[in-house]
N, C-alpha and C positions, 0 to 999 in steps of 0.2 A: 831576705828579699828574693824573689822567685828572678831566675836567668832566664834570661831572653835570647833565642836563637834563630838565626834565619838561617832558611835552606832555599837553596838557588839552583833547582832542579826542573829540566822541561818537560819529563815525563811524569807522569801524572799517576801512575803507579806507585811509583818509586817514593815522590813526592809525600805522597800519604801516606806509605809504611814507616818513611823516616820519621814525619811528623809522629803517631801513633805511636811509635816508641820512644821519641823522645817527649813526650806529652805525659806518657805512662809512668817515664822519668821523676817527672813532677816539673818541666820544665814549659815553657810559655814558648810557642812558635811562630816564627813569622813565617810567608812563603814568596817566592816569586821563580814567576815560568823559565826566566831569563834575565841575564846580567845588566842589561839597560834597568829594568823593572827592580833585580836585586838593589842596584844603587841608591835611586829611590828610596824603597824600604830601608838601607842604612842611614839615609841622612833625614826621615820623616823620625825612626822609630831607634835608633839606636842602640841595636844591639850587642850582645855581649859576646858572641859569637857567632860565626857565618860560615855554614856546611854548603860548598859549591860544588856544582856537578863540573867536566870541563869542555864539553861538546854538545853544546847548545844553541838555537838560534838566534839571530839580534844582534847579541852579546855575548860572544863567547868567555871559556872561563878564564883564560888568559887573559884576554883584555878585561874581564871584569877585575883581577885580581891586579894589574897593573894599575888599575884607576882607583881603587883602595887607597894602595900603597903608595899614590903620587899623591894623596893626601893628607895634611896635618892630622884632620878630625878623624881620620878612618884608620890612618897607618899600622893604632895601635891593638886594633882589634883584631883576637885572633880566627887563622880562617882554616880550617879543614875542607883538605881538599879529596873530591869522590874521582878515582880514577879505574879504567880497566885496562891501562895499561904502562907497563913497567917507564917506557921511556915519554912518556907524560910526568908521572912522578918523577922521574930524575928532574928534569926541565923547572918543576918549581920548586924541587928544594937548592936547585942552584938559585933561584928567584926570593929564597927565603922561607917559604911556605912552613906553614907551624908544624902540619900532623896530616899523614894519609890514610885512607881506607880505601880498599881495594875492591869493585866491586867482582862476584857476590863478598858483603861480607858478612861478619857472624856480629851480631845484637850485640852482645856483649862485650866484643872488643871495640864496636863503634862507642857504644856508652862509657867505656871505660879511659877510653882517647874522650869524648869529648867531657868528660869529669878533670880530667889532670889540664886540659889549655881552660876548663869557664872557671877554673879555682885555683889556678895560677899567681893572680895578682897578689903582693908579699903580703902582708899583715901591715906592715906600716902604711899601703894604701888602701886598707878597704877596714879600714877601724872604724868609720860612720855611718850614721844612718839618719840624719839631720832630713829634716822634708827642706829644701831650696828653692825657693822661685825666680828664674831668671829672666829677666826684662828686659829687651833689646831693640834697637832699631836694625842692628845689620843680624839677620835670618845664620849667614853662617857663622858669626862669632857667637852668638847665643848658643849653636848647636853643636859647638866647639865648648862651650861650660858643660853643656848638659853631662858630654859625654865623658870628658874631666873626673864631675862630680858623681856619676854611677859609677866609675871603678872604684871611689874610694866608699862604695856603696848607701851613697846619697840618694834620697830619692825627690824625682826633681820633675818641675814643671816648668813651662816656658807661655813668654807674652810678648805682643811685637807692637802691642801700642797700649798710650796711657792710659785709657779707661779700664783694656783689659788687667790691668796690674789690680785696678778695686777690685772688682769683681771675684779674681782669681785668690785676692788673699781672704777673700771670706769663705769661696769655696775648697779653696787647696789647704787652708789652714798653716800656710808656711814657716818655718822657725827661721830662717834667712831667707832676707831679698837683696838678689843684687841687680842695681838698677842702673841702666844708662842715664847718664847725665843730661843728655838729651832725646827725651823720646820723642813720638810724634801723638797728636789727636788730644795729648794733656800735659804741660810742663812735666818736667821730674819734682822741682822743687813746690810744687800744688799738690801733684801725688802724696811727696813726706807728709806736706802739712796736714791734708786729707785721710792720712793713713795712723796721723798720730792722735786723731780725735775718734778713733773705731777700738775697740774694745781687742779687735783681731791683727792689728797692725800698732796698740799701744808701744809696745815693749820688745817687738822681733828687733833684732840687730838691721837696717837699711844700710848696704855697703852701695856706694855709686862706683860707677867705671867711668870711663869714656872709651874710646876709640878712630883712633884714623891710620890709613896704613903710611907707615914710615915712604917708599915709593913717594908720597904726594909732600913729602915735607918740604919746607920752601914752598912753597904754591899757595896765591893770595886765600884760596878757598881755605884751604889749613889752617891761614891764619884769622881769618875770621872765626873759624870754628872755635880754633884756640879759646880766642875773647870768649865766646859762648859758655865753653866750659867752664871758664874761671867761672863767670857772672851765677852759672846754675850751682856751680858746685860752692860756694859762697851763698846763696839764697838754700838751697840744699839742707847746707848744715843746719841753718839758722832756723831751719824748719822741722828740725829734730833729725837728720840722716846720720846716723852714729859713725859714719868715717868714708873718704875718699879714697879709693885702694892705688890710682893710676888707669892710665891706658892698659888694655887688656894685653898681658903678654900670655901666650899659652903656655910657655917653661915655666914661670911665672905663680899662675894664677890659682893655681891651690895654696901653695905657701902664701900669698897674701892673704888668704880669706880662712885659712885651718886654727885660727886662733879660736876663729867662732863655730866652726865644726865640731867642737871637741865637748 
């Protein structure tokens, strides 16, 4: 599977020499001018790694790099950081920072740094390549699987309402769906039944989720929802959904669902 990279550079020289050489890599590049715009691009496109400049406008790289890391979905992606100068570099590897380059620097040490942090992840998580479609009502728990399921080198699609889930599993051809228990625009449990009469949705594995954040527990609204869930995840099954996984936990949620990875 081709690695994805975004580079978070506001000059526009620079921008395009790095792109070009890591394109010539064989490698798929995102861009953005500045850190507001980088963010974005991490949480639309989800990449595998993120080259930041750190003297930028908007969004500088600092605060871009603290708004990463105050993230569950972004934390774990690693980020090389473009510096010209020494006591910038100290400042984020006090902060954590993966890997520097110093500008000018030489092609080959940039590629050779960014080969050891995009190929990093152990063997025990990147032994799949399973196509996954994941189906949600809440935008950042879904983009919280996506990004889950490309480290362990899944490759993965996303839908935020129920009709798009037909449509998608005809186009995307999916080997797993995991689906919210309650979506919106189309029941879940009409989806299974819908999806068990298509030639493309016979036989894939349908894992359901649910979701609500712990924060609202005790709260009438919770408990209503509760009821909902039983009611769809019972109509669910009964309509062919090959198993219930739980509320989405992000520690979690690959060991629930690696049985059908594999």
């Amino acid at each position: 599977m081709i690695k994805k990279i975004l580079i978070v550079e506001d000059e526009d020289p620079m921008r395009r020499m790095l792109t070009l050489e890591l394109q010539a890599a064989g490698y798929e590049v995102l861009q953005a001018k500045d850190g507001k715009n980088g963010l974005k691009a991490v949480n639309d496109q989800g990449p595998d790694l993120i080259i930041t400049d750190v003297l930028m406008p908007v969004m500088d790289g600092f605060t871009f790099y603290k708004e990463l890391k105050s993230s569950p979905l972004t934390k774990d992606i690693p980020v090389l950081i473009l510096t010209a100068r020494g006591k910038m570099e100290e400042s984020f590897r006090v902060m954590g920072a993966d890997e520097f380059v110093t500008k000018p620097f030489n092609s080959e040490d940039l590629l050779a740094k960014v080969g050891t942090l995009i190929n990093r992840l152990p063997a025990s998580e990147s032994q799949y390549s399973k196509r996954v479609l994941l189906a949600g009502v809440e935008e950042e728990v879904v983009h919280g699987m996506v990004m889950q399921l490309k480290k362990t080198g899944c490759h993965t699609d996303m839908v935020t309402t129920g009709p798009q889930v037909i449509t998608k599993v005809v186009m995307f051809l999916p080997q797993i769906l995991v689906l919210d228990v309650l979506m919106n625009g189309m029941e879940s449990p009409e989806i299974i039944r819908i999806l068990r009469q298509m030639p493309q949705g016979e036989k894939i594995p349908i894992l359901m989720y649910s979701f609500y954040r712990l924060s609202d527990l005790g709260s009438e609204d919770v408990r209503h929802r509760a009821l909902s869930i039983d009611k769809a995840v019972q109509l669910g099954l009964r309509n062919g959904a090959t198993k219930y996984i739980g509320r989405y936990n992000e520690d979690s949620f690959i060991r629930s669902i690696n049985i059908y990875l594999e």
